[in-house]
N, C-alpha and C positions, 0 to 999 in steps of 0.2 A: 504494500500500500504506500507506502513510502519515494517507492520508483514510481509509483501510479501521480503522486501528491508533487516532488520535484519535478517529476518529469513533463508533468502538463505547463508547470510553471515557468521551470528554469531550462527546458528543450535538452538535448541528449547530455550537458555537461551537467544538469541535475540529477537527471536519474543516473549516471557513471556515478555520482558522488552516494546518492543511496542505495546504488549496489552495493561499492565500498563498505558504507556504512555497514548493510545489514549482511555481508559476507565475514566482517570484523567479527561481529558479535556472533557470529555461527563459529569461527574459529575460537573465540574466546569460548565460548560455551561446553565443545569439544575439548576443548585444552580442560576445562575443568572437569569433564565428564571421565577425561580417561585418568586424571592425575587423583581423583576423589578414590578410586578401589586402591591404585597401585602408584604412590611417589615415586618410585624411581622408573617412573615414567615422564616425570617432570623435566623439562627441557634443564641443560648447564646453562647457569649465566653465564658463564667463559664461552658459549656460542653466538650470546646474542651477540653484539656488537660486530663480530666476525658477518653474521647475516645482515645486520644494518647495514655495513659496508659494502656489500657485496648488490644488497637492494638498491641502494643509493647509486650505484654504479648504472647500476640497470635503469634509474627513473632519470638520472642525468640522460642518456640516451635518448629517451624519448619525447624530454623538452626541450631538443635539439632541433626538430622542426620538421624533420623526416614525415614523409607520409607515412600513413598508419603500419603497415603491413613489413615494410622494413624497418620501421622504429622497432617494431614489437620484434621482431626478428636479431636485431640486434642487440637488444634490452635483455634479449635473454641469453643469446652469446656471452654478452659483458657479464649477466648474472651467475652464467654458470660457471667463465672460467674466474671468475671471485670466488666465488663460493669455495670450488677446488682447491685454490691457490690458499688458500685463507683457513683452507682445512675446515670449513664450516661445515662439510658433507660426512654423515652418521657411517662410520667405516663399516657397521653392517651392510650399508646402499653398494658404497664401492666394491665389499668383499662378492656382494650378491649381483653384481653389473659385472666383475672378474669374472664370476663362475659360468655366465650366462655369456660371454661370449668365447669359453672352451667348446 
């Protein structure tokens, strides 16, 4: 309702912003749902800022001006080899992206 509510108002850069929004709160929600049975499910804080960086890289990209399609194309090149580089990726991901491509 919210994309329904920006979006009639504020035209597609509203309802982008209450996706945002209401996609936030679906992550936070999850983040609490899985961390409530079992903590040491709870993300490192020695990760986050390694991920903020790594996002940031990626949202620089895309206020670059580029039309959508290769912005977005890039933004996630930039994000994934930050991410790597920066060791923010869960070494289970990479032992399991190893195995899969034997």
């Amino acid at each position: 309702t919210l994309v329904l509510v920006l979006g009639s108002a504020e035209g597609a850069r509203g309802a982008a912003w209450a996706t945002l929004a209401g996609e936030s709160v679906l992550a936070a929600g999850y983040l609490f749902g899985l961390v409530r049975g079992r903590r040491e499910l709870l993300p490192s804080t020695r990760v986050l800022p390694r991920v903020a960086i790594a996002a940031a890289g990626g949202a620089a990209v895309v206020v670059a001006g580029l039309p959508a399609l290769p912005a977005t194309l890039a933004a996630l090149a930039v994000f994934t080899v930050l991410a790597l580089a920066l060791q923010a990726v869960p070494d289970e991901l990479i032992a399991w992206l190893r195995d899969r491509r034997r």
